[in-house]
C-alpha positions as CSV (number, residue, x, y, z in Angstrom):
1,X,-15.1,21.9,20.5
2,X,-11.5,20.0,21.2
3,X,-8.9,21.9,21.6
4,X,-5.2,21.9,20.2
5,X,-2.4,21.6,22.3
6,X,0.9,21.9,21.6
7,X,3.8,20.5,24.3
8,X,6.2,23.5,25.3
9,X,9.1,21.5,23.7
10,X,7.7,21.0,20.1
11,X,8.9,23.3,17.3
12,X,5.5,24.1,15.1
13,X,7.1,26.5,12.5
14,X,4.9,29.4,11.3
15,X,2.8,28.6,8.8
16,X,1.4,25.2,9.2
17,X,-2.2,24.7,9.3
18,X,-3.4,22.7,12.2
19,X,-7.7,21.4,13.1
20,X,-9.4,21.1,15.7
21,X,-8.5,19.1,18.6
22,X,-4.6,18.3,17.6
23,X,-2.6,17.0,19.9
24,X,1.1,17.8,19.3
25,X,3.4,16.0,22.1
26,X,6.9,16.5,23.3
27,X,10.1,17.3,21.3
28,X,7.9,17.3,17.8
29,X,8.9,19.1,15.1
30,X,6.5,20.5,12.3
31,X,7.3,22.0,9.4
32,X,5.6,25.1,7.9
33,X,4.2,23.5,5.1
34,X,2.2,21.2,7.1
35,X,-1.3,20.3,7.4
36,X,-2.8,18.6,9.9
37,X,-6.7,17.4,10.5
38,X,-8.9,17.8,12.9
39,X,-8.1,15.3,16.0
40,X,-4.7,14.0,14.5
41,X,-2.2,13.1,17.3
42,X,1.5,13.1,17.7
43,X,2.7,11.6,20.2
44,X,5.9,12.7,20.8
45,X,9.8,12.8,18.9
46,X,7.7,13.2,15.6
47,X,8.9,14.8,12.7
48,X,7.1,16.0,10.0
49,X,8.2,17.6,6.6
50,X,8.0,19.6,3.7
51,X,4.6,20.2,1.9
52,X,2.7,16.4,4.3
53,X,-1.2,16.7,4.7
54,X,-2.4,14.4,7.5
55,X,-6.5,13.4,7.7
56,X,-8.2,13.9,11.0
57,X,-7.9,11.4,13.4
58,X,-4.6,10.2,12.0
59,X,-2.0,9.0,15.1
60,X,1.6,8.9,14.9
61,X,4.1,7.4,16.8
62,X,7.3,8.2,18.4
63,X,10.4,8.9,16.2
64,X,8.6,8.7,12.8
65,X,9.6,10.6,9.9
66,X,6.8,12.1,8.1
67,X,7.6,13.6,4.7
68,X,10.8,13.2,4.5
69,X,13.1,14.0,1.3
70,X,12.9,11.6,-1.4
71,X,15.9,9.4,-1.8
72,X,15.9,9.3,-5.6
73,X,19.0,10.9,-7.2
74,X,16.7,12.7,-9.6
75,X,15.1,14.8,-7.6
76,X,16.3,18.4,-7.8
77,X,14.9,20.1,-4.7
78,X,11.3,21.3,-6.5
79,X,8.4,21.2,-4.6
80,X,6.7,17.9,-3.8
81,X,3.8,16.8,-1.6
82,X,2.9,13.7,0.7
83,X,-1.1,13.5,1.4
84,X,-1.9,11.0,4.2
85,X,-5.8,9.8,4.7
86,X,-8.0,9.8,7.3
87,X,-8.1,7.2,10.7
88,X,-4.4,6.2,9.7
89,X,-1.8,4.9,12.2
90,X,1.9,5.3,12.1
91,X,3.8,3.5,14.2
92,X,7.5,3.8,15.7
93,X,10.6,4.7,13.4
94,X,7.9,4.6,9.7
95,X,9.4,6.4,7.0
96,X,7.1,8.2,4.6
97,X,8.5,10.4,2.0
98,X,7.5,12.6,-0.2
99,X,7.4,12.4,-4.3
100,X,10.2,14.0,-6.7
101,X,10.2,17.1,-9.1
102,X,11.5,14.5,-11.8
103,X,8.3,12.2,-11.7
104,X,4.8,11.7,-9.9
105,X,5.6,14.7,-7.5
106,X,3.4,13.4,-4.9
107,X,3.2,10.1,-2.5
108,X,-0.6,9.7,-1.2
109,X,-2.1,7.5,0.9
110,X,-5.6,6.4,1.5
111,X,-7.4,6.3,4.8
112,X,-7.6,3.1,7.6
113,X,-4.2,2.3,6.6
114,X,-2.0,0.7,9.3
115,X,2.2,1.1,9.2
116,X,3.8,-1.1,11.8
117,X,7.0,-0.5,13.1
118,X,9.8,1.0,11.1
119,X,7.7,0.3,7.3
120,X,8.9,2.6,4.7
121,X,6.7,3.9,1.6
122,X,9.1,5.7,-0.7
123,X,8.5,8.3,-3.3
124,X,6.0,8.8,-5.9
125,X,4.2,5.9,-4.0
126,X,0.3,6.0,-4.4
127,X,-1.3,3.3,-1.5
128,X,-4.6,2.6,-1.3
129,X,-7.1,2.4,1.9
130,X,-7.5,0.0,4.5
131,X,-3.9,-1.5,3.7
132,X,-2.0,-3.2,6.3
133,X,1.8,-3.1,6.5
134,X,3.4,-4.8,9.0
135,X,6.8,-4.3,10.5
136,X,10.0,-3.3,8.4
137,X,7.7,-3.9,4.8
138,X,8.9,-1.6,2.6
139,X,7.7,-0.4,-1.0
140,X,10.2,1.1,-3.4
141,X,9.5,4.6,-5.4
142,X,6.5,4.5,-7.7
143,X,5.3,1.4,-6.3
144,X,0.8,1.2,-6.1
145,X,-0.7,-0.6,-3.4
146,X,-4.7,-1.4,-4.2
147,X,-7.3,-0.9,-1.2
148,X,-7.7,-3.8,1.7
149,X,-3.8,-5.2,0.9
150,X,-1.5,-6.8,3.2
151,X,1.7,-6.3,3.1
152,X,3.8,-8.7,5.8
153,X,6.7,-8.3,7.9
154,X,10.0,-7.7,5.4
155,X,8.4,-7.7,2.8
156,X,10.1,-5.7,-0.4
157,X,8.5,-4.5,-3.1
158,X,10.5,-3.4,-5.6
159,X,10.1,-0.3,-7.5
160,X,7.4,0.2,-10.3
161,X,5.6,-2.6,-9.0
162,X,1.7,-2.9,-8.7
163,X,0.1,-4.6,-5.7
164,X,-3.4,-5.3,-6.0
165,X,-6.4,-4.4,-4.1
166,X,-7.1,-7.2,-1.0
167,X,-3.5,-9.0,-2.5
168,X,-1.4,-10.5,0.7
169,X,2.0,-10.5,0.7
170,X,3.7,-13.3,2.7
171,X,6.5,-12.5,5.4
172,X,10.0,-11.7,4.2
173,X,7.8,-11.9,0.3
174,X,10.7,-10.2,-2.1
175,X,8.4,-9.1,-4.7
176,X,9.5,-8.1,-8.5
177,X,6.6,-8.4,-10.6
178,X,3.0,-7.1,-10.1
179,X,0.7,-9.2,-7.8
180,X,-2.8,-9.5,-9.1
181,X,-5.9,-8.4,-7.1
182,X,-6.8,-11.0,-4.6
183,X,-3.5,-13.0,-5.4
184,X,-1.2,-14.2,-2.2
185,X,3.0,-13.7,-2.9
186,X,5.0,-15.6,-1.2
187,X,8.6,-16.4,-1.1
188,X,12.0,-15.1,-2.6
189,X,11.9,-13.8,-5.3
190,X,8.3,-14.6,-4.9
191,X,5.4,-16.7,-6.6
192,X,1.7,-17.0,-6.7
193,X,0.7,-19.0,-4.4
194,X,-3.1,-19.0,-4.5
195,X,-5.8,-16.2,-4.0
196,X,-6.2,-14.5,-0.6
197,X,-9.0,-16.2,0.3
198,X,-9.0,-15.0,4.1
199,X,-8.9,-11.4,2.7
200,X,-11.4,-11.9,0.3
201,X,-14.1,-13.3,2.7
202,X,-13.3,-10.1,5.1
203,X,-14.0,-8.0,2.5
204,X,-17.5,-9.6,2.2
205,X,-17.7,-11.4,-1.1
206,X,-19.7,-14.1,-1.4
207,X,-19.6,-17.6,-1.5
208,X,-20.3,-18.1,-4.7
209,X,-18.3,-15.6,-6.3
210,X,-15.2,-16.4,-4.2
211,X,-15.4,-20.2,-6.2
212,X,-16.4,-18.4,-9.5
213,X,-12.7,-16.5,-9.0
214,X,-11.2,-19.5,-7.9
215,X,-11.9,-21.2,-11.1
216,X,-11.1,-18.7,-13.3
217,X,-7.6,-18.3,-11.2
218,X,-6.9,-21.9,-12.6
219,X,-7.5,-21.6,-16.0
220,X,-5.9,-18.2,-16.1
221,X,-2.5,-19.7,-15.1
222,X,-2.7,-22.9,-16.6
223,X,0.2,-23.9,-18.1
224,X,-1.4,-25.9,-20.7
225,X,-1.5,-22.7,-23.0
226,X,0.1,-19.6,-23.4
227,X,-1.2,-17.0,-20.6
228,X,-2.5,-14.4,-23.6
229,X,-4.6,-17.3,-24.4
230,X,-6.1,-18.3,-21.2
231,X,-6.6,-14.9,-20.8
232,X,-9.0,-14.6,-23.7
233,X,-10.5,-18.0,-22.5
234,X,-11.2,-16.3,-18.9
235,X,-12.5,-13.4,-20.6
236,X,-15.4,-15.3,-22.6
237,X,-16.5,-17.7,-19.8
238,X,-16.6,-15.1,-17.2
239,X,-18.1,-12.2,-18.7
240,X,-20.3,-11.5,-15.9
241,X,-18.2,-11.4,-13.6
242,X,-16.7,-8.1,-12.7
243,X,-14.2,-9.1,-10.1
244,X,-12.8,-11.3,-12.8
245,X,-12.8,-8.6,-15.4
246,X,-11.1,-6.3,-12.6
247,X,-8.0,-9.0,-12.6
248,X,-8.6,-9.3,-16.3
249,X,-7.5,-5.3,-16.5
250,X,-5.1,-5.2,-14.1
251,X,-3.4,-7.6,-16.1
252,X,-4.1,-5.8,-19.0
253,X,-2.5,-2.7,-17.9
254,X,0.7,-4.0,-17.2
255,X,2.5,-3.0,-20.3
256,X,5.9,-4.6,-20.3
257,X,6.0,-5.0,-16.6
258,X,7.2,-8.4,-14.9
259,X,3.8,-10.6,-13.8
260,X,4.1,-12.7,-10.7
261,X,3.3,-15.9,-11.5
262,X,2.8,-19.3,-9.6
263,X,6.3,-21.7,-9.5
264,X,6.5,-23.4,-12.9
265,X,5.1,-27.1,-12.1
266,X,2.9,-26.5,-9.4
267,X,-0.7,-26.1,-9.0
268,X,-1.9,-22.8,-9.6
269,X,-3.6,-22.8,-6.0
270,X,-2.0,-25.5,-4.3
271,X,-1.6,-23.4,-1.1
272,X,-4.2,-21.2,-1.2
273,X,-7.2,-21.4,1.9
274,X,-10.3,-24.0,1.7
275,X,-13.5,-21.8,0.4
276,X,-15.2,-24.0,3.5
């Protein structure tokens, strides 16, 4: 059974809750509302805050700030939570913060996810698993991130916004509207530029179904009719298909939100991957 150890120099206030095995290195500071897995690791100038769960086996970097305040205006000093998954890896200088009394109350965050240097996830956030940001991306409050997404270095994502499971987002991608599961953002502000067909592979689909989705894509954002109506048309000749109903709903559930869309003009997947 691992022990915990805890450097002479951290501060671990009374109160939080710590698993087996935690490692707790130098000139940490832990709140007392903390909990922390079995096995999770900090290694050193880390600071976590207020009411932050961390899954086992979770590792955090040097000068990362771990359930920190939300900075929303609205929020009125109530009690809020950030929940962190399991297997997760913060790097240097990421910003995590917590939800506000005035809306979700909570930021959570799957397991496998990976925060490169100095990322930011903002409150009321809700991130999937296995999601990749790399360095300085950062999502604005209330903005959901589906499983196996990829979020690039600078990329923004402004707040409100859905991103959808295995979506890519391109390097320095300024993103406004919701991106569709499997769809690839790139640009500023940014466009559809094809399906992430890299991701999708990865993520084990096959062949067959990758072209099925990559036909549907085309009709779907065909500018030859209106979208509602290529919609409708995707949603009679693909019935079977439940990756294409899945981009059908998230659609769907959009309300009045902005869509991204491919640039007006072009190719709906001009610059998306070869299926070979």
């Amino acid at each position: 059974m691992a022990e915990t150890f805890i450097h002479p120099t951290a501060i671990v206030e009374q109160g939080a809750k710590l698993g087996e095995g935690v490692k707790i290195g130098p000139f940490c500071y832990v709140s007392a509302e903390t909990v922390l897995g079995d096995g999770v690791e900090l290694i050193g100038h880390v600071t976590i805050q207020g009411a932050t769960s961390i899954g086992a086996g979770t590792q955090v970097h040097p000068t990362a700030v771990v359930g920190g305040t939300p900075q929303n205006y609205r929020h009125k000093g109530g009690p809020t939570t950030l929940s962190i998954g399991q297997n997760c890896v913060i790097r240097e200088g990421v910003t995590l913060h917590r939800g506000t009394d005035t809306s979700r109350g909570k930021t959570t965050i799957g397991d496998n996810c990976m925060f490169m240097a100095y990322t930011h996830v903002a409150h009321d956030c809700d991130v999937g698993s296995n999601v990749t940001m790399a360095n300085y991306a950062c999502l604005a409050g209330h903005v959901t991130v589906g499983d196996g997404a990829i979020i690039s270095g600078y990329a923004a994502v402004h707040q409100f916004v859905r991103i959808g499971h295995h979506a890519f987002l391109a390097g320095f991608a300024a993103v406004i509207g919701d991106v569709i599961p499997y769809g690839m953002a790139v640009g500023d502000r940014a466009k559809l530029r094809g399906l992430n067909v890299i991701g999708m592979k990865r993520s084990g689909m096959q062949r067959a179904d990758l072209m099925q989705i990559r036909q549907a894509y085309r009709i779907l954002f065909s500018e030859d009719q209106p979208l509602a109506e290529n919609i409708e048309r995707v949603r009679q000749e693909f019935a079977s298909s439940a990756a294409i109903m899945d981009i059908l709903d998230f659609i769907g559930g959009r309300e009045r939100r902005y869509l991204t869309l491919p640039a007006r003009g072009s190719s709906p997947d001009e610059d998306d991957e070869s299926d070979e």
